[in-house]
Backbone as a ProteinNet text record, in pm:
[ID]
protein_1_A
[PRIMARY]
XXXXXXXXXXXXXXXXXXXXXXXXXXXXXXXXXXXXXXXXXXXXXXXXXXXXXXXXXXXXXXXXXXXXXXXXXXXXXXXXXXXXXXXXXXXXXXXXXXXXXXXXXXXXXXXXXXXXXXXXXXXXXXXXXXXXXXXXXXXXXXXXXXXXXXXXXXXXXXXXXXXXXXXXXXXXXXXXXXXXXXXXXXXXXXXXXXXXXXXXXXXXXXXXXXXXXXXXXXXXXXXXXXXXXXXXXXXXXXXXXXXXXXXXXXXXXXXXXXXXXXXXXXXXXXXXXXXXXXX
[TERTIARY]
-7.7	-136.5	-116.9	-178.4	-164	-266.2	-338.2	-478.3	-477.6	-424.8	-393.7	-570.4	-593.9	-734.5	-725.6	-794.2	-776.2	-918	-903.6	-1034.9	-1043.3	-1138	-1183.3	-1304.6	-1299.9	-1472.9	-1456.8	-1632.6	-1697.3	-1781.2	-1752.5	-1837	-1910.6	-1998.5	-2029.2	-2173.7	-2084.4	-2185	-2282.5	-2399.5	-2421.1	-2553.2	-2467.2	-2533.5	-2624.4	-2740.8	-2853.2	-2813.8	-2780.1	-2830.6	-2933	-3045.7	-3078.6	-3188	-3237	-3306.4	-3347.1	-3482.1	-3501.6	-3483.9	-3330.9	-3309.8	-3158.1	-3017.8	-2958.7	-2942.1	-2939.3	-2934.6	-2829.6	-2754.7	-2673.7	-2748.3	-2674.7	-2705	-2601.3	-2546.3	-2433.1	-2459.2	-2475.8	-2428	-2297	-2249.6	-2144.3	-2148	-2020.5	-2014.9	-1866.4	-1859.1	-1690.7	-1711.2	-1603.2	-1522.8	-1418.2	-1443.2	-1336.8	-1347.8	-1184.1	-1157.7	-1037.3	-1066.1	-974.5	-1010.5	-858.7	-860.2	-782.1	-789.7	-722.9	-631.7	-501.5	-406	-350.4	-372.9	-281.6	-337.6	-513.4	-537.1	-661.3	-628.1	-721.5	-754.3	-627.6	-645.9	-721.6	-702	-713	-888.3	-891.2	-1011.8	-1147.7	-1241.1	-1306.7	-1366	-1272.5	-1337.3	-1379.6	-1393	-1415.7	-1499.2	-1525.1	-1616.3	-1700.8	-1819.9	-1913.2	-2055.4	-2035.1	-2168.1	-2156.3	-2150.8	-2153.1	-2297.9	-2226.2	-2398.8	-2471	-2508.1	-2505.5	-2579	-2528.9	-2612.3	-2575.3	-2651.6	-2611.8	-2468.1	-2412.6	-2300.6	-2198.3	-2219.9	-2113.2	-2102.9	-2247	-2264.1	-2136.3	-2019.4	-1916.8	-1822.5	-1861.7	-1720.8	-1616.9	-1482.4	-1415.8	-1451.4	-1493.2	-1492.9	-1618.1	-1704.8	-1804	-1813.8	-1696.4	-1705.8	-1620.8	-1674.9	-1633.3	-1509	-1425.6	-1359.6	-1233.6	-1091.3	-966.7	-950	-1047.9	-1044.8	-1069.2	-1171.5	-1244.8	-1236	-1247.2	-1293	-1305.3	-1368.6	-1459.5	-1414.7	-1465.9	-1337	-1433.9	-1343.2	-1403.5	-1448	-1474.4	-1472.5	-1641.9	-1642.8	-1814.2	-1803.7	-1933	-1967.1	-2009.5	-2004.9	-2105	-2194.1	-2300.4	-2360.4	-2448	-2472.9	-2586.7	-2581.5	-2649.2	-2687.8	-2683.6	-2650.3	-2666.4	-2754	-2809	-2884.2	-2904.2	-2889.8	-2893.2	-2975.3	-3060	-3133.8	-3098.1	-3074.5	-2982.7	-3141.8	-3226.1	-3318	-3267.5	-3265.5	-3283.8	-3357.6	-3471.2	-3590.1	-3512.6	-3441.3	-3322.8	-3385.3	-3393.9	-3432.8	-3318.9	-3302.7	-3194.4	-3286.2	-3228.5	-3269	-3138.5	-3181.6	-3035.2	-3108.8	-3054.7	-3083.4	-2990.9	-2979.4	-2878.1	-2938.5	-2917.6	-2993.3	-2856.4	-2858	-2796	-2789.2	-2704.5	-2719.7	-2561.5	-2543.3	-2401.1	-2386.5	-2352	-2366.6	-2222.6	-2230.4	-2112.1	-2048.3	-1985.6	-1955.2	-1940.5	-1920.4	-1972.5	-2004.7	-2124	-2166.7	-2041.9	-1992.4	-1876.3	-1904.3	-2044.1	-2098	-2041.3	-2017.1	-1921.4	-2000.7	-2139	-2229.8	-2373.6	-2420.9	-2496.1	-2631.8	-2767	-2878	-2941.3	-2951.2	-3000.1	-2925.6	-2826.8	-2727.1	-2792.5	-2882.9	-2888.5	-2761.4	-2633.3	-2542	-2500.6	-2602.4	-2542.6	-2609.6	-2565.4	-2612.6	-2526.9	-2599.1	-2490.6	-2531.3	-2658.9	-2720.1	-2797.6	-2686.8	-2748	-2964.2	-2960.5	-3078.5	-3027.3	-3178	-3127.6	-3100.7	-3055.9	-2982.9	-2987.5	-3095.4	-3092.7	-3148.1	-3119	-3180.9	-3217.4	-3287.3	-3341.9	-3322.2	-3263.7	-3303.3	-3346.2	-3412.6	-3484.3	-3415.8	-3359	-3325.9	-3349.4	-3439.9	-3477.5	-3346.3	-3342.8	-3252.5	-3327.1	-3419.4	-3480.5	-3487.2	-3429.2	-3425.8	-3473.6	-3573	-3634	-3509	-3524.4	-3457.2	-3485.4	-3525.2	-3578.2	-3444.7	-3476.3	-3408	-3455.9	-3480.2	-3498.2	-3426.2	-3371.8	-3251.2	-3353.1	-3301	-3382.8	-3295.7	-3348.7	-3247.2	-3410.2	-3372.9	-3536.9	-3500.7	-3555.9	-3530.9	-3566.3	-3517.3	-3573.4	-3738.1	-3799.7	-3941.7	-3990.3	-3954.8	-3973	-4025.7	-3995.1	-3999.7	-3917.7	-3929.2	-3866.5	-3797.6	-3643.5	-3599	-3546.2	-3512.2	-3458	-3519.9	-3571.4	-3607.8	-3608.3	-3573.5	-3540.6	-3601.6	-3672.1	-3707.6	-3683.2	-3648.8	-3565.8	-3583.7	-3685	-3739.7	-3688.5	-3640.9	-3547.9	-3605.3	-3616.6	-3652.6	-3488.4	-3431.7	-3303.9	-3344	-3380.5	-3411	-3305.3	-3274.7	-3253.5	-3281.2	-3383.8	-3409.8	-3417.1	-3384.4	-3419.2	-3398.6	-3438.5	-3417	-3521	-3590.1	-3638.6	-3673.9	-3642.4	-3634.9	-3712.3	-3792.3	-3825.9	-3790.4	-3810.3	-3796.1	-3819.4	-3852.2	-3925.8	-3820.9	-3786.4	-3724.4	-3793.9	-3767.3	-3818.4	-3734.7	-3710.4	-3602	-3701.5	-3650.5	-3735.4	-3691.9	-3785.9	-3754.9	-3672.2	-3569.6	-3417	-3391.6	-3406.3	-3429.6	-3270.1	-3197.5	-3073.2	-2965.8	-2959.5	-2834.1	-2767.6	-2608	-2499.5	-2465.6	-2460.3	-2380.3	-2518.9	-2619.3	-2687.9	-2825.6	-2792.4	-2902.4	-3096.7	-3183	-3283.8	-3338.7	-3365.7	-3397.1	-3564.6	-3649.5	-3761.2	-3817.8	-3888.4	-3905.6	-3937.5	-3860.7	-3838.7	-3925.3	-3994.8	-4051.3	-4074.7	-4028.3	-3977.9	-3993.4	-4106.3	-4081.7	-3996.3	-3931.2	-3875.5	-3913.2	-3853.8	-3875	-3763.3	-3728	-3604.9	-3613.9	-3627.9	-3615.5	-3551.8	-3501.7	-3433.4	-3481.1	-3465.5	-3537.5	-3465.8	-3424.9	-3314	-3478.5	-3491.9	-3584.4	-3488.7	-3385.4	-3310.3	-3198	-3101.9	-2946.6	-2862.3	-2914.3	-2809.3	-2830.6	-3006	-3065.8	-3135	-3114.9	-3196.4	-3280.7	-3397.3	-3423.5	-3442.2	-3417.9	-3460.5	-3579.6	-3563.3	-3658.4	-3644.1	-3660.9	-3646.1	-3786.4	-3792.4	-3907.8	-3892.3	-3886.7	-3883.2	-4041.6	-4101.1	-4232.3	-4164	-4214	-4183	-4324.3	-4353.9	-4440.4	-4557.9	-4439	-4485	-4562.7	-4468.9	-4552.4	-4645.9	-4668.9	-4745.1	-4707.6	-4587.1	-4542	-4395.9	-4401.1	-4304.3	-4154.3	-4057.5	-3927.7	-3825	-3865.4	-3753.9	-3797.8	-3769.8	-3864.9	-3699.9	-3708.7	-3614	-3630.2	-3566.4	-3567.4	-3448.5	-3398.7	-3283.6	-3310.3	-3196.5	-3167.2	-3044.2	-2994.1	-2834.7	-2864.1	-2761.1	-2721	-2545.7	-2499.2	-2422.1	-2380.9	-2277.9	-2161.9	-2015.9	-1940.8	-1852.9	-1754.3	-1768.8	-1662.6	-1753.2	-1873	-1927	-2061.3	-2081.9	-2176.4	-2230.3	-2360.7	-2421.8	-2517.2	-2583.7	-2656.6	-2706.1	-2863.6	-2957.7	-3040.9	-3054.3	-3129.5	-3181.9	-3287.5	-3352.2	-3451	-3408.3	-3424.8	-3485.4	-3592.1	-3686	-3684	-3603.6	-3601.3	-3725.6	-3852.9	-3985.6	-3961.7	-3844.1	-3805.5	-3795.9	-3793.9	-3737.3	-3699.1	-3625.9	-3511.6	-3444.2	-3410.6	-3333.6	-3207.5	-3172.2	-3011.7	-3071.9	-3171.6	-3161.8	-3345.8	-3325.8	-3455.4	-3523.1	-3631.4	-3696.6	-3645.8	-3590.9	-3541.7	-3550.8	-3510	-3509.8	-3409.2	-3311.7	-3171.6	-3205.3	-3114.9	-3129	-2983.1	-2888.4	-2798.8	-2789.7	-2632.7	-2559.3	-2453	-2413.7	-2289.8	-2223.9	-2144	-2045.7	-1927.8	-1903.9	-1843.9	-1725.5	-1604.3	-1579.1	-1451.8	-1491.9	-1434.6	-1281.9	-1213	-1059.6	-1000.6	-1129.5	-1038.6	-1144.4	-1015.8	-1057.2	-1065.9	-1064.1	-970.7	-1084.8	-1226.6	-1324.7	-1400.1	-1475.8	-1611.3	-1720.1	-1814.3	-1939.1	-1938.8	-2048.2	-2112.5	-2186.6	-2241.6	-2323.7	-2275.6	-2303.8	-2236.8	-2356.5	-2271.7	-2345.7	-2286.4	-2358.1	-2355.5	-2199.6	-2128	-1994.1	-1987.5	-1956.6	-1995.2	-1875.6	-1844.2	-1727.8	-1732.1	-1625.3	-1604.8	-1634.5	-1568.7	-1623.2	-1806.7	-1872.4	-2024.2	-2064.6	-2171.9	-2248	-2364.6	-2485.1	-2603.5	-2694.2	-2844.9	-2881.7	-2921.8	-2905.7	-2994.2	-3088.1
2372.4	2334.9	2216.4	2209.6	2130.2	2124	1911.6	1903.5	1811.6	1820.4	1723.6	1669.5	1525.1	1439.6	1351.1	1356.6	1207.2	1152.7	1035.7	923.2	841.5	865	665	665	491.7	437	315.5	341.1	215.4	145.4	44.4	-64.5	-175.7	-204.1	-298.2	-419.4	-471.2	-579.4	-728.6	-724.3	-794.2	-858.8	-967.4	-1086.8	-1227	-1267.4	-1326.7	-1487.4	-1530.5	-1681.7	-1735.5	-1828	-1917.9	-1957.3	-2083.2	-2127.8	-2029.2	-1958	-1865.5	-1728.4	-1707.2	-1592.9	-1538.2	-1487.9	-1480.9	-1253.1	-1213.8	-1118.5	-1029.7	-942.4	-819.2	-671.1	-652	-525.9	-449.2	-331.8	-282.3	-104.1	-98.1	33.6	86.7	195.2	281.1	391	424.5	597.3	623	739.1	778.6	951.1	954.5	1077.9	1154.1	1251.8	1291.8	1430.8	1463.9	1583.3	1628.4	1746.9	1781.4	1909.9	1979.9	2126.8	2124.4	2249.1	2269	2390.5	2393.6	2554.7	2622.6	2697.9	2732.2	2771.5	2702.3	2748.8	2827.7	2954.8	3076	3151.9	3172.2	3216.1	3104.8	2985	2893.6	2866.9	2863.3	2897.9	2770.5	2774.2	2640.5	2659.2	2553.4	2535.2	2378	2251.6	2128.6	2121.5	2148.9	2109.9	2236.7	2253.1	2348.8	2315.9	2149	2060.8	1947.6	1963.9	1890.8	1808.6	1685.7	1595.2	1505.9	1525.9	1437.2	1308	1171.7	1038	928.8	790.4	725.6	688.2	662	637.5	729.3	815.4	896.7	932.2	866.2	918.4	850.6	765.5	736.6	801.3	912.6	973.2	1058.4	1078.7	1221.7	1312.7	1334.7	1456.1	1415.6	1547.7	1479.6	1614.1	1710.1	1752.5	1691.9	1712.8	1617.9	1649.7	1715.1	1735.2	1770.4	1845.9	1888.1	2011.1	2085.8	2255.6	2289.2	2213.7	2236.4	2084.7	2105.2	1963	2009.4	1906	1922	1949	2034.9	2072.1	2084.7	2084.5	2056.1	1887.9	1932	1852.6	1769.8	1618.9	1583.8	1464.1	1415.6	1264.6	1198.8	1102.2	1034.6	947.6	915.7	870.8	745.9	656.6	533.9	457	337	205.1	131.1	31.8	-65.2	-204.8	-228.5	-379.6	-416.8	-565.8	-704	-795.2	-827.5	-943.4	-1072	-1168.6	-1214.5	-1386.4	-1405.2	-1514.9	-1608.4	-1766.9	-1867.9	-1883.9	-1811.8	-1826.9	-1732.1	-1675.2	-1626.8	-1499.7	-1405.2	-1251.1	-1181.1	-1084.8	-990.8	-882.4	-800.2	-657.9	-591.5	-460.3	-361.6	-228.9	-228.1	-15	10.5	137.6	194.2	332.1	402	514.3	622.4	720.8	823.1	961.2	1041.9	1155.7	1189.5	1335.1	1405.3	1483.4	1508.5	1586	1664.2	1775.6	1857.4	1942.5	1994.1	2058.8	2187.6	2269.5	2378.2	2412.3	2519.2	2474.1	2530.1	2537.3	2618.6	2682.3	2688.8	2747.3	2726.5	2557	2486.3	2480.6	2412.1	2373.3	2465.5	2476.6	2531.4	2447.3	2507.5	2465.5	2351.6	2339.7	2295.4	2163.6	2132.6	1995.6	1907.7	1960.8	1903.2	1854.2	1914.4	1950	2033.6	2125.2	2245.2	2286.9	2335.2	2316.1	2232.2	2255.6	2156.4	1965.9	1954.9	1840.3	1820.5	1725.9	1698.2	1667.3	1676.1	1576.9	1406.1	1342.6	1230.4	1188.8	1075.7	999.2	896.9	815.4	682.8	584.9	496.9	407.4	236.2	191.4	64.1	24.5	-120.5	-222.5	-319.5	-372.3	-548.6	-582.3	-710.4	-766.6	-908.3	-954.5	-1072.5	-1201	-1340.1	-1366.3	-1391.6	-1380.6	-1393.9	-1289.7	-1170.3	-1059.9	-895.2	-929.3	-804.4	-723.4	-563.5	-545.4	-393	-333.9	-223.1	-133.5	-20.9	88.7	225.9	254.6	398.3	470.3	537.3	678.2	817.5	835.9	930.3	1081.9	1187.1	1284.8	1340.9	1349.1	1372.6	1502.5	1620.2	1725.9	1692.3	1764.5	1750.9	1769	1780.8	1822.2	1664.6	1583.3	1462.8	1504.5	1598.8	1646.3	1567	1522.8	1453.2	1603.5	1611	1675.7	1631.5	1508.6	1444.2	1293	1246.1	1095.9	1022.3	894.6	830.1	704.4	653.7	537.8	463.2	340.1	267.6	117.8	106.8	-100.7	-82.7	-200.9	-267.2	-414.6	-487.3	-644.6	-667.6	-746.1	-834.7	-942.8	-1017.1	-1116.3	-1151.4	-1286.6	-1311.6	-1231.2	-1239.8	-1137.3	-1014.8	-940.8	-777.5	-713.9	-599.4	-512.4	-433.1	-414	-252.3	-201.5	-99	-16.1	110.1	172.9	253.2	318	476.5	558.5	674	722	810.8	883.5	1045	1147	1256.5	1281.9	1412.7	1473.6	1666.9	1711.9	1845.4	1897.3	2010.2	2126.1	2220.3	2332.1	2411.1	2488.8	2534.6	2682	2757.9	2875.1	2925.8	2900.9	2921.5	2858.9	2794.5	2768.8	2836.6	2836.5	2954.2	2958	2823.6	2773	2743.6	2691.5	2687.3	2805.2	2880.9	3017.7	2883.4	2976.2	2929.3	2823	2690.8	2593.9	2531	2499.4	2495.5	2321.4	2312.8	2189.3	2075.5	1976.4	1848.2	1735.5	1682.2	1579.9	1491.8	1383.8	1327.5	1176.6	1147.8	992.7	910.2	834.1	751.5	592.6	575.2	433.2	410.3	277	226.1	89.5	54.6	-65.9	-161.6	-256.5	-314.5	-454	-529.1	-610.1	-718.1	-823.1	-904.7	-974.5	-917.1	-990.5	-1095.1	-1088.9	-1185.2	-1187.7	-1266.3	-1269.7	-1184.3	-1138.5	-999.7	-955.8	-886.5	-730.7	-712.3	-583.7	-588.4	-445.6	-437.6	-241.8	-209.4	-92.1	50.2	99.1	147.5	244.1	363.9	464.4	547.6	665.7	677	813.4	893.5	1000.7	1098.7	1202.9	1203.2	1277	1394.6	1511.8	1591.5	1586.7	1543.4	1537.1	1630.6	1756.2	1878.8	1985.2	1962.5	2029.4	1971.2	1824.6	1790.3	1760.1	1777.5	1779	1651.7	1594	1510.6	1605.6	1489.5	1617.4	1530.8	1434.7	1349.2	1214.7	1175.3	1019.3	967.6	882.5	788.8	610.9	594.3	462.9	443.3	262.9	265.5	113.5	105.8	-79.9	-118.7	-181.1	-224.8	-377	-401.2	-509.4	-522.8	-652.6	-703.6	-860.2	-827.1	-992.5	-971.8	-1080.9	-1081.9	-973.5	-918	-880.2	-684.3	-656	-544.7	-534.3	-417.3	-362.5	-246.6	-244.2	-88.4	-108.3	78	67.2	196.3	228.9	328.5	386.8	534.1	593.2	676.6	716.1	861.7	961.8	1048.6	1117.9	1190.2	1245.2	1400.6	1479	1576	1629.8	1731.2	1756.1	1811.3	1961.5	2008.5	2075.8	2222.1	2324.7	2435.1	2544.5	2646.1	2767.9	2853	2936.6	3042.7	2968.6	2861	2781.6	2643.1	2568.1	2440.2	2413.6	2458.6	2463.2	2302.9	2307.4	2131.2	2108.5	1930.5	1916.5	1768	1691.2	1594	1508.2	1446	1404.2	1240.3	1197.4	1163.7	1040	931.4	900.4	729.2	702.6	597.2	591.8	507.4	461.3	304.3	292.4	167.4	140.8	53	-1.5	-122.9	-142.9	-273	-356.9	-487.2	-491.3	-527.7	-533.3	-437.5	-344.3	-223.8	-87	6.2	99.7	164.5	98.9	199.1	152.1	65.5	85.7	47.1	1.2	-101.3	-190.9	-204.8	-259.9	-239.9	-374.1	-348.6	-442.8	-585.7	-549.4	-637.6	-757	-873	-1006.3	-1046.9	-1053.5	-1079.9	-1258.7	-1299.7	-1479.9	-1421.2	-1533.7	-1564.5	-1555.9	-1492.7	-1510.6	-1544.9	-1548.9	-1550	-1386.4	-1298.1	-1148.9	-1167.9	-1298.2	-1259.8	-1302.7	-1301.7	-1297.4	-1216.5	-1096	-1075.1	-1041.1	-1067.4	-1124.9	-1173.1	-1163.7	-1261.9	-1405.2	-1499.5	-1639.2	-1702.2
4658.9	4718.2	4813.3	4926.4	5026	5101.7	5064	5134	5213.6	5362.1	5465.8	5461	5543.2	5486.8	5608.8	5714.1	5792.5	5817.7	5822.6	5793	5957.7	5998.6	6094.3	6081.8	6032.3	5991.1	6051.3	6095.4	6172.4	6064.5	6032.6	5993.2	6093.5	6089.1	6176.1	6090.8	6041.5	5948.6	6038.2	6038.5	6107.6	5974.5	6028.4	5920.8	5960.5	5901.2	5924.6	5815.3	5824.9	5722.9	5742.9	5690.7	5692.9	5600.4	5568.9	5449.1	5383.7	5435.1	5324.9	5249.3	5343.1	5300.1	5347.3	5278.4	5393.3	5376.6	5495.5	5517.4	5559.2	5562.8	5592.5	5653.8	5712.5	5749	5811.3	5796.5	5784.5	5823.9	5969.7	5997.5	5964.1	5912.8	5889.1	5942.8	5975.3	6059.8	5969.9	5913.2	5895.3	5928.8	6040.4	6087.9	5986.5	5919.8	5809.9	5842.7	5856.4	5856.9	5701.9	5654.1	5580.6	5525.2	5436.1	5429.3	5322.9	5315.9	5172.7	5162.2	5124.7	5172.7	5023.8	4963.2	4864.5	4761.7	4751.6	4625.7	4647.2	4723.5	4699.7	4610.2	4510.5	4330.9	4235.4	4303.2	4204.3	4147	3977.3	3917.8	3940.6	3951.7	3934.2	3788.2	3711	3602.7	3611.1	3671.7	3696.3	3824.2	3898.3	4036.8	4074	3948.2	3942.4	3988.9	3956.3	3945.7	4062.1	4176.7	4270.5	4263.7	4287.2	4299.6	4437.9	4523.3	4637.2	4611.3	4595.3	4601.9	4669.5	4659.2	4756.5	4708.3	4580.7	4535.4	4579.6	4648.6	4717.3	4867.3	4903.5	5063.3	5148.8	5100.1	5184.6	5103.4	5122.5	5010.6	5087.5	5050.8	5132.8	5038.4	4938.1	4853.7	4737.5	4722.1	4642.8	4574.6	4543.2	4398.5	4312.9	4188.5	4068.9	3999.3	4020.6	3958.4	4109.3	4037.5	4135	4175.8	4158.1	4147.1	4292.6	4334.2	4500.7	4573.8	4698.6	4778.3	4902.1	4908.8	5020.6	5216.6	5264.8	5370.6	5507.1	5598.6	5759.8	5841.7	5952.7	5983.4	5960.8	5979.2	5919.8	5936	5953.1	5946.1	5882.5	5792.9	5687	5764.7	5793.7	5881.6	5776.1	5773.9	5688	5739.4	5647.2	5715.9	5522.8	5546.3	5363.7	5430.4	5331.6	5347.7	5242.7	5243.7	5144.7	5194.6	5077.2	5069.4	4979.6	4971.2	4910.7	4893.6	4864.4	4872.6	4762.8	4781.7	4709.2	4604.7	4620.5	4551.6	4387.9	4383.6	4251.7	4230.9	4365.8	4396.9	4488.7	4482.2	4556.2	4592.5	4694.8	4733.7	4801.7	4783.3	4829.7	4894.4	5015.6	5033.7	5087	5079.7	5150.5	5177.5	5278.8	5326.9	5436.6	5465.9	5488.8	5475.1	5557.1	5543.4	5622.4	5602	5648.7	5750.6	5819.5	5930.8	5972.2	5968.7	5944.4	6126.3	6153.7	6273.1	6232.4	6108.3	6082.3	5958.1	5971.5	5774.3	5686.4	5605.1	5513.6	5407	5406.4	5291.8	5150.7	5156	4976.8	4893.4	4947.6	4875.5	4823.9	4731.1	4671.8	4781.2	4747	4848.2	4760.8	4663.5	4566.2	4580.2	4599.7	4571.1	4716.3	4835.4	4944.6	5036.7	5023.1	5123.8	5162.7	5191.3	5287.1	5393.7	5452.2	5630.9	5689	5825.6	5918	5863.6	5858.3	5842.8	5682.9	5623.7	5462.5	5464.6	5331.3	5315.9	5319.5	5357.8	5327.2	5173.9	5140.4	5040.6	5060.8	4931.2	4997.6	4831.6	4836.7	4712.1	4727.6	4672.1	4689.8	4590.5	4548	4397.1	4446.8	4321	4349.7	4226.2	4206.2	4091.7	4118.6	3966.6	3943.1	3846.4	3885.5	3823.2	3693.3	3678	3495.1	3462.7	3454	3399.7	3449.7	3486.1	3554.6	3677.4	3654.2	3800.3	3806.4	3910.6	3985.2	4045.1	4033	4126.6	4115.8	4238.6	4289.1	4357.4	4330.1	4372.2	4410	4533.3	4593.2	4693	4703.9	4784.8	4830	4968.7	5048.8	5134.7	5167.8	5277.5	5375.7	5501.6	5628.3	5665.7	5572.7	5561.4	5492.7	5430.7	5381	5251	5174.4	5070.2	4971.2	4850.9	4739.2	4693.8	4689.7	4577.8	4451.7	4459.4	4353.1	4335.2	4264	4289.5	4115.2	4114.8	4005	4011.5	3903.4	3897.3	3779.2	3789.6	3673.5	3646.9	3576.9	3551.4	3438.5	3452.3	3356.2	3320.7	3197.1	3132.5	3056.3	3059.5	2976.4	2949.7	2806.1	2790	2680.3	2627.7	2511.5	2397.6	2378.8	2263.7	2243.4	2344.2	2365	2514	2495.4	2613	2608.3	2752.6	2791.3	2882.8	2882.2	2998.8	3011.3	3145.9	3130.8	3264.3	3283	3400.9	3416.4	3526.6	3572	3590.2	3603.7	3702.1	3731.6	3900	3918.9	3954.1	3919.9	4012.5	4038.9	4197.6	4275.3	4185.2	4150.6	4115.8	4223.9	4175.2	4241.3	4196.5	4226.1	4212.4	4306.4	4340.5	4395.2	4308.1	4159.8	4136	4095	4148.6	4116.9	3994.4	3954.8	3804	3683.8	3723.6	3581.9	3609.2	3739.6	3706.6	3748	3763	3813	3730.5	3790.4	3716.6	3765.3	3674.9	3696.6	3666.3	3783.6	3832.5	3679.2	3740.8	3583.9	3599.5	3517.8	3551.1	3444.7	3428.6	3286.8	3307.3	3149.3	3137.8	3052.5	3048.8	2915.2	2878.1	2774.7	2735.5	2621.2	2651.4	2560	2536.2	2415.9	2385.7	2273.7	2314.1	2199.4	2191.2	2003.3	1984	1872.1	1888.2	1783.5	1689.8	1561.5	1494.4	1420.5	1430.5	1333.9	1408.6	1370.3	1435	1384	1318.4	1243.3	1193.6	1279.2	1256.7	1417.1	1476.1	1553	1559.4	1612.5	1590.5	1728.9	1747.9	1876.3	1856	1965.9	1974.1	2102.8	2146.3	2232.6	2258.2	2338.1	2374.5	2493.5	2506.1	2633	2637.5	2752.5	2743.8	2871.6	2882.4	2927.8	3062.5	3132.1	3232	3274.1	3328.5	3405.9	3283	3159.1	3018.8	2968.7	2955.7	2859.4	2774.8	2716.6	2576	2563.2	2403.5	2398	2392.2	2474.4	2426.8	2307.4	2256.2	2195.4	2177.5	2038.3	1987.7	1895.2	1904.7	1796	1775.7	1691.6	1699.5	1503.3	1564.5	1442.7	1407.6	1354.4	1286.7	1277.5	1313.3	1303.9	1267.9	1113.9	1125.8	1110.8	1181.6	1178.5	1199.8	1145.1	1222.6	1188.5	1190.3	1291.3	1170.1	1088.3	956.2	955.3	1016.9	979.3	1053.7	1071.6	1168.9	1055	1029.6	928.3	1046.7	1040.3	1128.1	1070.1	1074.1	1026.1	1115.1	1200.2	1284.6	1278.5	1326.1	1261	1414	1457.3	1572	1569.3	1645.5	1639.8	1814.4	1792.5	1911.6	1893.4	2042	1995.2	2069.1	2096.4	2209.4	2156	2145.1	2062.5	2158.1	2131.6	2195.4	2073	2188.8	2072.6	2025.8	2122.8	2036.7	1973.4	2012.2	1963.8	1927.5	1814.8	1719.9	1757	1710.6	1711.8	1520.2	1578.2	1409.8	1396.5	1290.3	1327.6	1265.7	1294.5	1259.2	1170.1	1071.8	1023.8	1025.5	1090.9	1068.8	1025.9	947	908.2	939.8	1000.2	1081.4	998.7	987.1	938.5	1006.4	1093.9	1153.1	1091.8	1034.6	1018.8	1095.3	1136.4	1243.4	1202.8	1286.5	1361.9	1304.9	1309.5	1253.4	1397.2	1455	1549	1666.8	1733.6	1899	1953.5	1941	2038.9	1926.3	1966.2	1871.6	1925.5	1874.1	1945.8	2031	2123.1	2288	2231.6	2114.3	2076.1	1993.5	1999.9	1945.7	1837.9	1760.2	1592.5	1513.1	1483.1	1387	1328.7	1359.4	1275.2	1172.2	1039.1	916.1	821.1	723.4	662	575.5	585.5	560.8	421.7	363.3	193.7	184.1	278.2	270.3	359.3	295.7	373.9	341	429.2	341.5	439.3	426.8	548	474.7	550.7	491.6	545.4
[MASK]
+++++++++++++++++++++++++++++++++++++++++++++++++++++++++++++++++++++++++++++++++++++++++++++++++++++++++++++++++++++++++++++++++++++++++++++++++++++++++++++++++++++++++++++++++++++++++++++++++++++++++++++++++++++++++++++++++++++++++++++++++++++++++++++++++++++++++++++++++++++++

């Protein structure tokens, strides 16, 4: 297999300082050509699920996996901007689209890269330095139609976490790989809460929008410190099918620390291992 790849990119950053704010702004252009020779037998079992976002709009290849990539000649075309204020606020966008010299028919219609000219792709955050922070991820048609759009507030405090978000995705009646998919529209909520230094509880919820109906509720308790982590959760998926009935899960997890490759994120009161106990 043999995938010759050549790249030239324009950056052109043009930057603003002063008291109340300092600014960026950053046109990009990249010219990419590339092909692929040898693997006409070869199976796609890894690059079935192509995804177009702004996290990839400077990409040479935006299937996910080594099976396929992406071929011909094309342009990544955007613009990025930063807000950067004193006042202890940030902002970010970045916006774009692809533009091809002939379509190759790689991409499914549904992913918004196919044709000569992508949809746009574009996302905005606001982040607060006391915790709060915003983002919206978006894939728009040439019609200014939303096919994909994401919304995501976020709180980080000392004591807890939560988060909630929106998704919509266009009903897709052309996918090759998951067959006709019918329009999504989904709320969530997540939250976490330290009532003590070494207990904290969850909570989780998913509402199904476009139905009406809940698709998934949970919430748990973990305590720990520095010698052991127990932790108690209990799940209700509201969803039902011929494979995955509505049920509702029930789990205990025990953790103790330095056994197993990976430990948990969360930092728990120093304790001595021969105590454990709250006081």
């Amino acid at each position: 297999r043999f995938t010759p790849l050549a790249l030239a990119e324009l950056r052109w950053p043009l930057v603003r300082r002063g008291a109340r704010a300092d600014q960026i702004l950053e046109p990009v252009v990249q010219v990419i050509w590339s092909d692929s020779y040898g693997d006409q037998d070869l199976p796609n079992e890894d690059s079935e699920l192509p995804e177009f976002s702004y996290a990839n709009l400077f990409s040479t290849n935006r299937f996910p996996g080594r099976d396929r990539l992406e071929e011909g000649l094309r342009a990544n075309i955007g613009v990025e901007y930063a807000r950067y204020d004193p006042a202890g606020w940030n902002m970010g966008l970045t916006l774009g689209r692809v533009l091809r010299a002939n379509e190759l028919d790689q991409f499914p219609e549904g992913t918004g890269l196919d044709g000569r000219w992508s949809d746009y792709v574009g996302a905005v955050s606001l982040d607060f330095d006391w915790g709060l922070g915003l983002v919206n991820r978006m894939l728009v048609s040439d019609d200014f139609d939303f096919t994909r759009n994401e919304l995501q507030v976020r709180y980080a405090g000392d004591g807890g976490s939560l988060a909630a978000s929106y998704v919509y995705l266009a009903q897709d009646d052309t996918n090759p790989y998951l067959g006709p998919q019918d329009e999504t529209s989904e709320l969530g909520l997540n939250a976490r809460y330290r009532v003590h230094p070494s207990v904290e509880i969850r909570g989780n919820w998913r509402y199904n929008v476009a139905d009406g109906e809940n698709l998934r509720a949970g919430g748990g308790i973990t305590y720990g410190n520095d010698c052991v982590e127990l932790d108690l959760s209990v799940s209700r998926r509201y969803t039902s099918s011929d494979n995955l009935p509505a049920a509702t899960t029930i789990g205990f997890g025990l953790r103790l620390a330095g056994l197993g490759a990976s430990g948990s994120d969360r930092r728990w009161p120093a304790r001595s291992c021969a105590v454990a106990g709250l006081r």
